[in-house]
MIDO-656978 format. One line per field, with one value per residue: residue number from 0; x, y, z of N, C-alpha, C, O, CB in turn. Coordinates in Angstrom, 2 decimals, decimal comma. Glycine has a CB too. Layout:
num NUM;... .
neast X;... .
nnorth Y;... .
nup Z;... .
caeast X;... .
canorth Y;... .
caup Z;... .
ceast X;... .
cnorth Y;... .
cup Z;... .
oeast X;... .
onorth Y;... .
oup Z;... .
cbeast X;... .
cbnorth Y;... .
cbup Z;... .
***
This chain:
num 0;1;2;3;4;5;6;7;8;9;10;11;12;13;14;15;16;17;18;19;20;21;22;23;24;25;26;27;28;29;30;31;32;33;34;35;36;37;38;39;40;41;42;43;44;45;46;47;48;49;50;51;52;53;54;55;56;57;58;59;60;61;62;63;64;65;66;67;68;69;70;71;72;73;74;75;76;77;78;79;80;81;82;83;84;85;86;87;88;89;90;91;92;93;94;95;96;97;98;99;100;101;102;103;104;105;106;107;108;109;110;111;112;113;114;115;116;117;118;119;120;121;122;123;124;125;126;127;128;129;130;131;132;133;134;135;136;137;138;139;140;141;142;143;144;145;146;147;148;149;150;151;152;153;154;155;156;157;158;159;160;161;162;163;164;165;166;167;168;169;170;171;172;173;174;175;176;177;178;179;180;181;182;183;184;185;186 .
neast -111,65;-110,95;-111,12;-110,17;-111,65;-112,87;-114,73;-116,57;-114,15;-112,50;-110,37;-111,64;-110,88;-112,38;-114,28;-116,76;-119,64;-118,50;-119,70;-119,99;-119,01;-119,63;-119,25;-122,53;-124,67;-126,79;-129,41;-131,87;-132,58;-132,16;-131,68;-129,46;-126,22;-123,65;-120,27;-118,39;-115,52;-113,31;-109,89;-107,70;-108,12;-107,78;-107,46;-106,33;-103,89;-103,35;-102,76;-104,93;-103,86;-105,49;-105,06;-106,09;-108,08;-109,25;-110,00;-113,45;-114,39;-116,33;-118,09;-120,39;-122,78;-125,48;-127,62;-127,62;-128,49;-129,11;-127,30;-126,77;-123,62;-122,22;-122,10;-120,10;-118,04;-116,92;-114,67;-114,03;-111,11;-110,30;-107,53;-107,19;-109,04;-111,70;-113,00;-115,07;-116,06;-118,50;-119,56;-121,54;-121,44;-122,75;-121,69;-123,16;-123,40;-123,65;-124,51;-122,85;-123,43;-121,61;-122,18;-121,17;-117,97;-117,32;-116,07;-114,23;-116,55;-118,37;-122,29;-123,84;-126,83;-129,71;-131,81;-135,06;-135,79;-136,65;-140,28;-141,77;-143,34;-146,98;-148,89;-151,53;-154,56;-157,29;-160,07;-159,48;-159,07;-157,77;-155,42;-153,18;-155,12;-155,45;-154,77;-151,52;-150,86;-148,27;-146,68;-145,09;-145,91;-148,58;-147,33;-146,90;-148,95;-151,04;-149,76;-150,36;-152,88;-154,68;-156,46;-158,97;-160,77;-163,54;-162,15;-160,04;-161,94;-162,72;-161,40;-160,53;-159,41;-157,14;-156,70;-155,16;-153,14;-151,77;-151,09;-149,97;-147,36;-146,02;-145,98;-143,72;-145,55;-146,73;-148,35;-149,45;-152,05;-153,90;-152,42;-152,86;-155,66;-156,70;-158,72;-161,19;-160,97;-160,67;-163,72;-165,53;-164,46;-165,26;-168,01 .
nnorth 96,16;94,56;93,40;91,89;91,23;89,31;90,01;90,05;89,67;91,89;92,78;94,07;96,56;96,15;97,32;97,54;99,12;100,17;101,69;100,70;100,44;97,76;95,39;94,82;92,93;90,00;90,61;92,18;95,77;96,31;93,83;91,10;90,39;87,74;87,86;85,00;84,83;85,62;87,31;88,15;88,79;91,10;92,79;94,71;93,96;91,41;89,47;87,91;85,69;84,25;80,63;79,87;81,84;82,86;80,45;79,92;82,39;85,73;87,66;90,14;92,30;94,79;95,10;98,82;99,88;99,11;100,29;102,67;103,71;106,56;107,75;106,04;106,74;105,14;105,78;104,54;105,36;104,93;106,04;107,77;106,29;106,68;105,55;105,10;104,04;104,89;104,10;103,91;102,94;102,37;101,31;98,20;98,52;97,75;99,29;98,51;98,15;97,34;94,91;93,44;91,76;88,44;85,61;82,50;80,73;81,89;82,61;84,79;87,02;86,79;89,23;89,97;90,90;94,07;95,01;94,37;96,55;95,81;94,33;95,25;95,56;93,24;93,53;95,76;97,75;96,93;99,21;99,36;99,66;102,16;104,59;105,33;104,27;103,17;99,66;100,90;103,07;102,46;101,23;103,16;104,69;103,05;102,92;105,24;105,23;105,05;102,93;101,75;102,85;104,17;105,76;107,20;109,21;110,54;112,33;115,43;118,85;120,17;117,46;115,82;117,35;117,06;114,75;114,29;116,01;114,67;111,85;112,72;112,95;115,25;116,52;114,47;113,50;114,99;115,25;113,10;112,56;110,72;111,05;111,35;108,81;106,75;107,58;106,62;103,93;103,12;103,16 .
nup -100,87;-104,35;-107,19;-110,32;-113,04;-116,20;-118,79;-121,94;-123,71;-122,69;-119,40;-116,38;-113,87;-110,38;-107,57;-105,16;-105,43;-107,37;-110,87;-114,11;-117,73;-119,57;-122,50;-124,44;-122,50;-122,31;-120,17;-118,59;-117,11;-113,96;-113,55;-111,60;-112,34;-112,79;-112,18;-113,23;-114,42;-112,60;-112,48;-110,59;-107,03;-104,34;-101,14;-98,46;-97,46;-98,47;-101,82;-104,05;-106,77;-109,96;-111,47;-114,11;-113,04;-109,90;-107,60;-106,84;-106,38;-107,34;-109,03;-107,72;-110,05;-110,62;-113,05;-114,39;-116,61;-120,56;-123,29;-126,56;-127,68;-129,07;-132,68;-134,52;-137,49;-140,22;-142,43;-145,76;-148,36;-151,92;-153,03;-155,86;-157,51;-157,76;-156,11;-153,07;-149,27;-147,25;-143,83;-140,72;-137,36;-134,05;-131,14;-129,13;-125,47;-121,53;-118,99;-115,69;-111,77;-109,12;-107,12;-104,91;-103,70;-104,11;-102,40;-102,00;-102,59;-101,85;-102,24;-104,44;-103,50;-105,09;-106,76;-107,63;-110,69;-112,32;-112,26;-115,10;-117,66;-118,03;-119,90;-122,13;-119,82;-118,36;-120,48;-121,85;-124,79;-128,39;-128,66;-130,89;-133,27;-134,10;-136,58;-136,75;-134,42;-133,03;-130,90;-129,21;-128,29;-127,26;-125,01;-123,43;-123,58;-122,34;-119,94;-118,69;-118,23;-120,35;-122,05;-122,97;-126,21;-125,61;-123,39;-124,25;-126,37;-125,07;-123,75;-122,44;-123,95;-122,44;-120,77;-123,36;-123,74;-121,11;-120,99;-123,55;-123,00;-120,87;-121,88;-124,07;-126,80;-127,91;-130,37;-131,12;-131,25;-132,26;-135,15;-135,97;-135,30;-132,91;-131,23;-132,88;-134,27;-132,39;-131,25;-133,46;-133,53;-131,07;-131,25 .
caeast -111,41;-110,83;-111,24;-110,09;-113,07;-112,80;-115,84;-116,78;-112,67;-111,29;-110,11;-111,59;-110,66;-113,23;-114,71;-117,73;-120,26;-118,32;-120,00;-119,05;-119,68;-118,75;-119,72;-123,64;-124,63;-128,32;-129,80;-132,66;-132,36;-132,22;-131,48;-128,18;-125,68;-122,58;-119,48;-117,52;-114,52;-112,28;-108,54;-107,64;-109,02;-106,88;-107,77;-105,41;-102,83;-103,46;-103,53;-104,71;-103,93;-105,51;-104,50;-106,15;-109,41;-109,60;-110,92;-114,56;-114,38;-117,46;-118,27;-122,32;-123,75;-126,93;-127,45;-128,46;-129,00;-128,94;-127,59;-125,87;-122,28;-122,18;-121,68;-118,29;-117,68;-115,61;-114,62;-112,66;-110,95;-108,82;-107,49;-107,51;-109,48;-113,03;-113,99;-115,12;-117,31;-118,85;-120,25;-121,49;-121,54;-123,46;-121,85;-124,08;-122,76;-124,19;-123,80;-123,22;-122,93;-120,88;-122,61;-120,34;-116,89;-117,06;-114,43;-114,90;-117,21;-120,40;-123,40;-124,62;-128,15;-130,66;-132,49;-135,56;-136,09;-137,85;-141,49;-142,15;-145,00;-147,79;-149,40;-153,20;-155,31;-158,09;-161,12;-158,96;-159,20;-156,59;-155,14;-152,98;-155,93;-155,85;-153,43;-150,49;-150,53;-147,62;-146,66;-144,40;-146,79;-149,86;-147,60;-146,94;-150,88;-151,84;-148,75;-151,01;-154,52;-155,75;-156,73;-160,10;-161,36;-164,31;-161,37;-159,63;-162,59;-163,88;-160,85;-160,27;-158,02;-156,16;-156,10;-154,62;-151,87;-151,41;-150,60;-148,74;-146,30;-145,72;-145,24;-143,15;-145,93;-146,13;-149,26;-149,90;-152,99;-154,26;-152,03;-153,16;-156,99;-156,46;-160,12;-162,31;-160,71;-161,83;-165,09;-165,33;-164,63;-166,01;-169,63 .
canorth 94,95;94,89;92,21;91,72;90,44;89,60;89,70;90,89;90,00;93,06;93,05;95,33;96,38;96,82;97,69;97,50;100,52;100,82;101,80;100,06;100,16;97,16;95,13;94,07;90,92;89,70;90,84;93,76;96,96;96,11;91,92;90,93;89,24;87,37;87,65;84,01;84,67;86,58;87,07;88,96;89,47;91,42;93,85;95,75;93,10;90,35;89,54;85,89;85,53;83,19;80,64;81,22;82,37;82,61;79,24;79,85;83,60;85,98;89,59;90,16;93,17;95,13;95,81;99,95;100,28;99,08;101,67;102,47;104,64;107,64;107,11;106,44;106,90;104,27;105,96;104,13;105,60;104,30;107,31;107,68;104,89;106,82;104,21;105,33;103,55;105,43;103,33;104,19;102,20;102,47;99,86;98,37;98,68;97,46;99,73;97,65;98,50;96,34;94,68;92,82;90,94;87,05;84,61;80,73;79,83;82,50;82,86;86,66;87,40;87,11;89,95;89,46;91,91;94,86;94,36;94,90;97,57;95,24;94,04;95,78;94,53;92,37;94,29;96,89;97,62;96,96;100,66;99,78;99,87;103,76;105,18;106,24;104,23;101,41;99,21;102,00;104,16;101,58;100,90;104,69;105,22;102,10;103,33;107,03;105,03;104,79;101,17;101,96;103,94;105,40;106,72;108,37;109,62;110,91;113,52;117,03;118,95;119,57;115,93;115,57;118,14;116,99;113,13;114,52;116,58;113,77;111,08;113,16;112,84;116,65;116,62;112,98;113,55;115,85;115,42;111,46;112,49;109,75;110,83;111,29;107,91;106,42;107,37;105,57;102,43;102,76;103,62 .
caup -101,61;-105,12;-108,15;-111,68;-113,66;-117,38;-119,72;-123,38;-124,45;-121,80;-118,18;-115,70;-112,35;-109,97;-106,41;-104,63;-105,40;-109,11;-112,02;-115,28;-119,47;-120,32;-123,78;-124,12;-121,96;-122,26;-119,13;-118,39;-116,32;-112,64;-112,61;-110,61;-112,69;-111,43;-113,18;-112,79;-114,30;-111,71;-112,36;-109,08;-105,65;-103,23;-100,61;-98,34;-97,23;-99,57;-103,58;-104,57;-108,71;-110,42;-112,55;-114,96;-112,51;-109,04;-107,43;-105,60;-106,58;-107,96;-108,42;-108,32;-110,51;-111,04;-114,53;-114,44;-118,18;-121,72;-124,20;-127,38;-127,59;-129,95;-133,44;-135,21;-138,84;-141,03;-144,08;-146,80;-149,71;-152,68;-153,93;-158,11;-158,24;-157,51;-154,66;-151,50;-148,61;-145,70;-143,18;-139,03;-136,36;-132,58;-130,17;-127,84;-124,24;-120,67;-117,84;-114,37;-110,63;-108,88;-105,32;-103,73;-104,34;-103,18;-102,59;-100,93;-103,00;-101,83;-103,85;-104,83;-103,02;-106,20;-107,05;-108,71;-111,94;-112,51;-113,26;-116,45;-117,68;-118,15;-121,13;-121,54;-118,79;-119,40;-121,29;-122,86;-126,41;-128,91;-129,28;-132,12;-134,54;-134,15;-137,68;-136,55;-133,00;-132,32;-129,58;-127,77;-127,55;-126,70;-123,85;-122,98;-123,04;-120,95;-118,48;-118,61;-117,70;-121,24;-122,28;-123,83;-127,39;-124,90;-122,55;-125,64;-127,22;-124,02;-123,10;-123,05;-124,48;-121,08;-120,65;-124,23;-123,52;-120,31;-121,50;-124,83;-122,72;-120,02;-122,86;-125,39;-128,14;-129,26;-131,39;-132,23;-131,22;-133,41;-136,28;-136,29;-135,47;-132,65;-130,72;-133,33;-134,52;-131,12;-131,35;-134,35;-133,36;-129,79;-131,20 .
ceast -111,60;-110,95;-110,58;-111,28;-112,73;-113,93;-116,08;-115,15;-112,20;-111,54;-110,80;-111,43;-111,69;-113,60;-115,57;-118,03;-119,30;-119,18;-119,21;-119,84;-119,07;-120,18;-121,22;-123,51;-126,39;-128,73;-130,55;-132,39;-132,60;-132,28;-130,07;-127,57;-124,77;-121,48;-118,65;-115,76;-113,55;-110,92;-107,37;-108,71;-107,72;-107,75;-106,43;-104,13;-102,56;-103,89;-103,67;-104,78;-104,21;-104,84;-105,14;-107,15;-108,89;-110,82;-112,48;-114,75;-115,71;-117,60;-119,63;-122,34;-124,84;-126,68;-128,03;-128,89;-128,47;-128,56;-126,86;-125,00;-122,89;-121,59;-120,40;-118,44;-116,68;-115,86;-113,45;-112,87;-110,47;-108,63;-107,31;-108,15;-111,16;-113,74;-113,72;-116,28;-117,42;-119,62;-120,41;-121,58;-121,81;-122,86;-122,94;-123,34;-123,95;-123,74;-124,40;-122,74;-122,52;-121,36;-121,65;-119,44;-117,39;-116,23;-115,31;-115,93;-118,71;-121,04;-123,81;-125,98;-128,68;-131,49;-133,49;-135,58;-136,87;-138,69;-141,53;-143,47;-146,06;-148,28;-151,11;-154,00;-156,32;-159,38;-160,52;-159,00;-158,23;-156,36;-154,06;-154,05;-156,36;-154,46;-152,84;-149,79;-149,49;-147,53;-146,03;-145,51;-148,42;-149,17;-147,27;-148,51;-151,41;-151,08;-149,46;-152,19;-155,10;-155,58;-158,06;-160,71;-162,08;-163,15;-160,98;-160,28;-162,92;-162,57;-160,66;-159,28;-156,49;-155,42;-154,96;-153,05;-150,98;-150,19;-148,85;-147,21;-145,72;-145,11;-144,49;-143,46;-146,03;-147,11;-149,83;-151,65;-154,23;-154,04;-152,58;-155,10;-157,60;-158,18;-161,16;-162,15;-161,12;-163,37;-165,30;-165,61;-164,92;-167,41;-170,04 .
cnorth 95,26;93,52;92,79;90,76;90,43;88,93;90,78;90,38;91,40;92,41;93,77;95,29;97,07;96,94;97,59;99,01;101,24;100,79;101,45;100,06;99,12;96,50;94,55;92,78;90,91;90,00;92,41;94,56;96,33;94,55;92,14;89,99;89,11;87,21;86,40;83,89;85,77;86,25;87,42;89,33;89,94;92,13;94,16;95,12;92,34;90,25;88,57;86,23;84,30;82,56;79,54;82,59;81,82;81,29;79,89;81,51;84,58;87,35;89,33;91,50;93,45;95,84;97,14;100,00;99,67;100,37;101,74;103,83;105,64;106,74;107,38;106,19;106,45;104,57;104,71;104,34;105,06;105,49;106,54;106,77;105,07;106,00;105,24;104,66;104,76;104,61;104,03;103,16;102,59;101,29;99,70;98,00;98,32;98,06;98,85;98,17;97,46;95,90;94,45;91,51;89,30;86,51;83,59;80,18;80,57;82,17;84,47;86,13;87,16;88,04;89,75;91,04;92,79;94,70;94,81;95,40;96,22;95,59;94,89;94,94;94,18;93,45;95,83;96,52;97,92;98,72;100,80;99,95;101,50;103,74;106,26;105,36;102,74;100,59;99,85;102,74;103,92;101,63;102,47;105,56;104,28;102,69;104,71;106,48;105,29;103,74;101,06;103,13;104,67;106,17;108,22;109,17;110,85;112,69;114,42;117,63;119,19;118,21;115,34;116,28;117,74;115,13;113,18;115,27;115,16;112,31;111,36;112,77;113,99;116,61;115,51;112,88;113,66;115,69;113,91;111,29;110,96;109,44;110,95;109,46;106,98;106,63;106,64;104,15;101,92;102,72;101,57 .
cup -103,09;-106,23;-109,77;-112,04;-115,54;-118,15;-121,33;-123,97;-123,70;-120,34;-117,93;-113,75;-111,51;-108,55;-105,69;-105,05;-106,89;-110,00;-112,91;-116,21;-119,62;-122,15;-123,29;-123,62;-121,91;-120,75;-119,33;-116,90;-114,93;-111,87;-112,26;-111,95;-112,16;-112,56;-112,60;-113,05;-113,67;-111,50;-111,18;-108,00;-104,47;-102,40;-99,60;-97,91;-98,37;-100,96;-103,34;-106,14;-108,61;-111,58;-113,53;-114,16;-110,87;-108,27;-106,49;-105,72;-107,68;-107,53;-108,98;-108,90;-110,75;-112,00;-114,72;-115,94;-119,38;-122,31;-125,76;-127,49;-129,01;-131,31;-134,27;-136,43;-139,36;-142,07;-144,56;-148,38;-150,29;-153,04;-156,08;-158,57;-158,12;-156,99;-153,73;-150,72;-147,43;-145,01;-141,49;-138,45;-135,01;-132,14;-129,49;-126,38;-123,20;-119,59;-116,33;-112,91;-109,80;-107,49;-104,54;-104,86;-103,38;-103,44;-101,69;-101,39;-102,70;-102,97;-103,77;-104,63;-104,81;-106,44;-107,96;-110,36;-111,71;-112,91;-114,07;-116,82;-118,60;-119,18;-120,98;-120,98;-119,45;-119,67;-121,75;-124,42;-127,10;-129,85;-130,74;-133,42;-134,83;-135,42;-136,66;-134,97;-133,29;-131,33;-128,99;-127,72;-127,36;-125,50;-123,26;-122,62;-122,27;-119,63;-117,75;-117,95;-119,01;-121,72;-122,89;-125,06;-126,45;-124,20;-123,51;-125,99;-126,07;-123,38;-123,93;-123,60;-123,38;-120,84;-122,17;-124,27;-122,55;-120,55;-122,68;-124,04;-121,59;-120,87;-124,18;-126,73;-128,96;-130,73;-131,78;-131,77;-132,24;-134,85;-136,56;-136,15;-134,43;-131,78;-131,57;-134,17;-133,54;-131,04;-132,29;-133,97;-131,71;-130,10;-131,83 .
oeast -112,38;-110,79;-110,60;-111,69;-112,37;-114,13;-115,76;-114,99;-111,38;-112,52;-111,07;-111,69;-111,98;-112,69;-114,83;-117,20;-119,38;-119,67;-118,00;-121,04;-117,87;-121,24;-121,36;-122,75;-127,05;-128,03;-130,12;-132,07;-133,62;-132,58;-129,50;-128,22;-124,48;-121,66;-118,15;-114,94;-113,11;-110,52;-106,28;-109,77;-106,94;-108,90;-105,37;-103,16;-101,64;-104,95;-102,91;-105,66;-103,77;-104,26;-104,64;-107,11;-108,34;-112,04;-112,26;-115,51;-115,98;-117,41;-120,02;-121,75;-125,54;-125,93;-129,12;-130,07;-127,24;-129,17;-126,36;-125,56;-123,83;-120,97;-119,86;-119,13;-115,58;-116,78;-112,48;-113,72;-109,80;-109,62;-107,32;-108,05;-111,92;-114,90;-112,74;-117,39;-116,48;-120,62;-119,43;-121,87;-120,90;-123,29;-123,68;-122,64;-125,11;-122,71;-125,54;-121,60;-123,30;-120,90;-121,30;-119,72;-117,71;-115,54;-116,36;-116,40;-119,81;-120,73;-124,02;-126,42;-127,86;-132,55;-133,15;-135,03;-137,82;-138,63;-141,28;-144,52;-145,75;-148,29;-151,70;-154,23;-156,55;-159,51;-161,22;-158,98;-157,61;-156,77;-154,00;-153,63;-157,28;-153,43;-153,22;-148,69;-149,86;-148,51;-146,20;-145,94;-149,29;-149,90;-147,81;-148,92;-152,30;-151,62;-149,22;-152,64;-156,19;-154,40;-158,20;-161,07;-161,63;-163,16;-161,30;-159,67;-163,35;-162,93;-160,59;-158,22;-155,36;-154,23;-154,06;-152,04;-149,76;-149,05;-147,72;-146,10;-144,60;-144,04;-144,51;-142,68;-145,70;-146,66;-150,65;-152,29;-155,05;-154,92;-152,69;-155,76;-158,52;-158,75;-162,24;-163,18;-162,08;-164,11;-165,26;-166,63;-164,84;-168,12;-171,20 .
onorth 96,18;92,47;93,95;89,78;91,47;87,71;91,95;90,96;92,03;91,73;94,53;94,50;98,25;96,26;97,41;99,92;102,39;99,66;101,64;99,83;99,25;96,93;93,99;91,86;91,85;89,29;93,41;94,02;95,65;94,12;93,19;89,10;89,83;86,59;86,61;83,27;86,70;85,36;86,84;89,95;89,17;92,18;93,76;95,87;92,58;90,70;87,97;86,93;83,44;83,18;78,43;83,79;80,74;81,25;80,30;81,88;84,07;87,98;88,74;92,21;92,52;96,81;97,02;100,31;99,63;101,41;100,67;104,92;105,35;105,68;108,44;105,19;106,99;104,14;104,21;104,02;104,25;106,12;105,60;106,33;104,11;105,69;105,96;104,63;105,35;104,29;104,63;102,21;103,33;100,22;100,63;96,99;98,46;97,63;98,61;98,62;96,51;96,58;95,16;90,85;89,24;86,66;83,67;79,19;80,17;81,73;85,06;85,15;87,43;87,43;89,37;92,14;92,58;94,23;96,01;94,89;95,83;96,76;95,05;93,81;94,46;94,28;96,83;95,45;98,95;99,19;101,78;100,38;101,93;103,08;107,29;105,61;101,63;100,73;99,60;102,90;104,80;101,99;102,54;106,47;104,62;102,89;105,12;107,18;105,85;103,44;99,96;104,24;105,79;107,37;109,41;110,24;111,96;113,72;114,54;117,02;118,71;117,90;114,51;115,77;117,86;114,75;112,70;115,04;114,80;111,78;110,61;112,41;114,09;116,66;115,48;111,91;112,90;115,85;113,71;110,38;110,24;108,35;110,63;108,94;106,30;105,70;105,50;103,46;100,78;102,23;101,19 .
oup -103,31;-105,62;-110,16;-111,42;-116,09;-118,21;-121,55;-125,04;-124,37;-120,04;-118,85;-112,84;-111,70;-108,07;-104,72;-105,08;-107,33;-110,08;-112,86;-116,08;-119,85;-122,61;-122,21;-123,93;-121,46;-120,04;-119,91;-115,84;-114,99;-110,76;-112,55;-112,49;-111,21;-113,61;-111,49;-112,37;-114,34;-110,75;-111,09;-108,10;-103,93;-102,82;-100,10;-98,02;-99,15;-101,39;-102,58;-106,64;-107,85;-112,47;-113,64;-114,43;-110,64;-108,38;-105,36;-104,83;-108,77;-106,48;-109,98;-108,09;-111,16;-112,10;-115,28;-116,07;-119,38;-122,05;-126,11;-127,39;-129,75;-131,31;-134,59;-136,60;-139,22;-142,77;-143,99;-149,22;-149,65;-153,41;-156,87;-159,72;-158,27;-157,28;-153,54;-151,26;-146,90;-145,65;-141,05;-139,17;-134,63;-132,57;-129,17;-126,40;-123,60;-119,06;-115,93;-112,88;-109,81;-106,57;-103,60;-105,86;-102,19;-104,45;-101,05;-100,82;-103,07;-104,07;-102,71;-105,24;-105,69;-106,29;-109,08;-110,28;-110,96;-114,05;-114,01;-116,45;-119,73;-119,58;-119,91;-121,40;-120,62;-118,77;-121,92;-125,03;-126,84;-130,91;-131,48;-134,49;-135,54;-135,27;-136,10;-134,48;-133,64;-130,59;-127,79;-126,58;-127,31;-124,57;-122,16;-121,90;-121,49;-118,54;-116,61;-117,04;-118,91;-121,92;-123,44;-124,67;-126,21;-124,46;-123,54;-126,13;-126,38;-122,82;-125,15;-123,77;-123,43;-120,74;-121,96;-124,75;-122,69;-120,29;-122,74;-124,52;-121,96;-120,57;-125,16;-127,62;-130,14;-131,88;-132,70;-132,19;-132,74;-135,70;-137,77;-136,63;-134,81;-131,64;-131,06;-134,60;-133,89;-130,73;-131,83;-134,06;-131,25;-129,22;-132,00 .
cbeast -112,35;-109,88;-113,11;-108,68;-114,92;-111,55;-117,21;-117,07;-112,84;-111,79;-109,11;-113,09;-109,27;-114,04;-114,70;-117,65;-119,90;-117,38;-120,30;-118,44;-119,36;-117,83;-118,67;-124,37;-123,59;-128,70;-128,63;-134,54;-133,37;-133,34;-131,62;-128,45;-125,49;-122,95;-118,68;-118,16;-114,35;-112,71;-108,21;-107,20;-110,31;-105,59;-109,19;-105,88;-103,04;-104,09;-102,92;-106,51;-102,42;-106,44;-103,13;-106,96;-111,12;-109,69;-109,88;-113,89;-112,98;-118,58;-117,11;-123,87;-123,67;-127,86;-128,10;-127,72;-128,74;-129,95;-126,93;-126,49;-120,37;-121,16;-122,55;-116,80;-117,61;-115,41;-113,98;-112,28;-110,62;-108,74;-105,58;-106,18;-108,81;-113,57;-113,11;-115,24;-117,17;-119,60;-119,55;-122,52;-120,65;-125,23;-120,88;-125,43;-122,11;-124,26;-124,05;-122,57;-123,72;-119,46;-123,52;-121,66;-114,93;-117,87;-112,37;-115,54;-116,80;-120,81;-125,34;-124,42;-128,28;-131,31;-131,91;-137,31;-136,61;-137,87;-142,72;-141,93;-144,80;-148,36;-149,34;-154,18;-155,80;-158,65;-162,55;-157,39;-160,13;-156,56;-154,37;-152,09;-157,33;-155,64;-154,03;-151,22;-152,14;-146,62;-146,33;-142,81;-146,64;-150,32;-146,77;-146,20;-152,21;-151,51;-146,79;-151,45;-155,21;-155,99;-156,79;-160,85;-162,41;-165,56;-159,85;-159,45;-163,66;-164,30;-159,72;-160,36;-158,19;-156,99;-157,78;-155,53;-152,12;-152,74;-152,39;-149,55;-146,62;-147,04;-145,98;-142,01;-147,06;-144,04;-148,80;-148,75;-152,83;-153,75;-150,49;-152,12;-157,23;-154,95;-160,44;-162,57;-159,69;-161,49;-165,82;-164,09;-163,18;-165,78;-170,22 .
cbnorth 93,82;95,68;91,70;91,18;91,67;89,32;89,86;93,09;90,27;95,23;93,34;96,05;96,92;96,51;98,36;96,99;101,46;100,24;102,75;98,65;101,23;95,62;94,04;94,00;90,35;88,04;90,62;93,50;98,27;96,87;89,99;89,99;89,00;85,67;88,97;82,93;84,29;86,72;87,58;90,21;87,94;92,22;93,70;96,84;92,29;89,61;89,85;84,33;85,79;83,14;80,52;80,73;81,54;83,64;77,85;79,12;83,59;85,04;91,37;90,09;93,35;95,82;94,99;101,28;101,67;98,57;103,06;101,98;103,56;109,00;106,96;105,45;107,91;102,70;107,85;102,39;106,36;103,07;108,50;107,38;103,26;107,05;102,13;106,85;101,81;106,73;101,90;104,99;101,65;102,47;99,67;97,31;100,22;96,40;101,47;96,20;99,22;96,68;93,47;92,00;91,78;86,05;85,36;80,86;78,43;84,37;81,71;87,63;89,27;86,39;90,66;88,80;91,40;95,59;94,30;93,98;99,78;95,17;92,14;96,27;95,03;90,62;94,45;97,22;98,35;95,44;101,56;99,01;98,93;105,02;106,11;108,10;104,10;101,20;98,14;103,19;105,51;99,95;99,53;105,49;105,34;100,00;103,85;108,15;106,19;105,59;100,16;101,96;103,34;104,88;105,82;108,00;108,59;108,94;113,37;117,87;120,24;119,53;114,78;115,84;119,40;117,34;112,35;115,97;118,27;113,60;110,35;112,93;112,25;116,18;117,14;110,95;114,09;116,88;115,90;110,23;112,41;109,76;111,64;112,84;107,99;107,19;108,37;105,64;101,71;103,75;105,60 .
cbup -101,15;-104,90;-108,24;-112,11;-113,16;-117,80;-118,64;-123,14;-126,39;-121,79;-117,84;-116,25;-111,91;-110,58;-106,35;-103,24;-103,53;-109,95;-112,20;-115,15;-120,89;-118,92;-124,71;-125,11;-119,62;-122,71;-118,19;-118,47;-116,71;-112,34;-113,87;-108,68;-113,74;-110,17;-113,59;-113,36;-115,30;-110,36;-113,36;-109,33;-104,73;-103,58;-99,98;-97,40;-96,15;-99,19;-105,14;-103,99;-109,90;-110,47;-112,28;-116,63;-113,37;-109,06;-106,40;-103,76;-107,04;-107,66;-109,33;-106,84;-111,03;-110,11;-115,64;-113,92;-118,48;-122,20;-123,28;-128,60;-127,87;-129,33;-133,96;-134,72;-139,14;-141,03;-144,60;-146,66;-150,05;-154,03;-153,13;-159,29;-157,30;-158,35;-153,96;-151,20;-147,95;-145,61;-143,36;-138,37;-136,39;-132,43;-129,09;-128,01;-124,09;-120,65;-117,81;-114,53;-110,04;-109,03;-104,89;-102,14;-103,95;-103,09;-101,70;-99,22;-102,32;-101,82;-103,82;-106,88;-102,08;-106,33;-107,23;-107,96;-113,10;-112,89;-113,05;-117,32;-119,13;-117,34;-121,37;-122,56;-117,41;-118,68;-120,30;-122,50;-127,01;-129,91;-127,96;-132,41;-134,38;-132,21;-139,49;-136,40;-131,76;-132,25;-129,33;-127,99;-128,39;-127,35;-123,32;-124,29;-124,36;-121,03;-119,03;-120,37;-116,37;-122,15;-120,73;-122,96;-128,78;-123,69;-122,02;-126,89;-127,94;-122,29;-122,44;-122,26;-125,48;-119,92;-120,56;-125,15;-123,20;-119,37;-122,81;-126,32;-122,11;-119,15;-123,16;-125,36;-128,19;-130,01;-132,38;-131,62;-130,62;-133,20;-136,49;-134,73;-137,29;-131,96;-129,74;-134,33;-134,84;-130,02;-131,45;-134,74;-133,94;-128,63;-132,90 .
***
């Protein structure tokens, strides 16, 4: 079975178990969305066209990823007139896997969301007050099991290597002085 679906301003034709880029749609990594407007549904005998949309018709997706496209380069010259702009641009794109086609009016199963990495549990200590630390990489060290200055202060250098290579920090340790900075404000 097969569908036309049109979202973002393009067509696309699609399948069950397709992968698709199409244009950003508000939705996070692993919720279901439902596309409503469907311009075709056939499968191996039968087309129905709509007009403009298929009546009672719905393709469900799971959103695999947010991302942004490579970047493109808009020059503009005048010639002899010593103007030029350079400008880039990153689209943002939504890649989707396609569940299941409906027709008659189904509903698409609901999926709930991926949980999201939890905020620091309760009696953790606020790790941005370390120089150098933000909120990605507060939640990259609560996601590791550190949530307290004593924790920080308290490991080895193994454990520091072991964390830095697993969360692609690569010195921030050291170069930011992040455990003797912990002790500090654990004492």
């Amino acid at each position: 079975m097969f569908a036309v679906i049109k979202t973002g301003g393009k067509q696309y034709t699609v399948a069950a178990n397709d992968l698709l880029k199409i244009e950003k749609i508000s939705a996070e990594a692993g919720e279901t969305v439902v596309f409503d407007e469907v311009l075709v549904v056939g499968s191996e005998g039968e087309t129905t066209i709509g007009a403009p949309t298929v009546e009672g018709a719905s393709v469900a997706a799971e959103v695999v990823e947010q991302g942004r496209d490579r970047k493109i380069i808009i020059f503009k010259k005048r010639r002899r007139q010593n103007s030029r702009r350079r400008n880039g641009h990153r689209q943002a794109f939504t890649t989707v896997k396609i569940s299941e086609i409906l027709t008659g009016g189904a509903k698409a199963a609901k999926k709930a969301a991926a949980p999201k990495a939890a905020a620091a549990p309760a009696g953790a200590d606020d790790l941005k007050k370390l120089n150098g630390l933000g909120p990605a990489i507060e939640k990259k060290l609560i996601a590791a099991g550190l949530t307290t200055y004593a924790q920080i202060a308290a490991l080895s250098a193994e454990d520091i290597a072991r964390i830095e290579e697993e969360n692609g920090l690569k010195g921030r340790f050291e170069r930011d002085n992040w455990v003797e900075q912990a002790k500090e404000l654990s004492a």
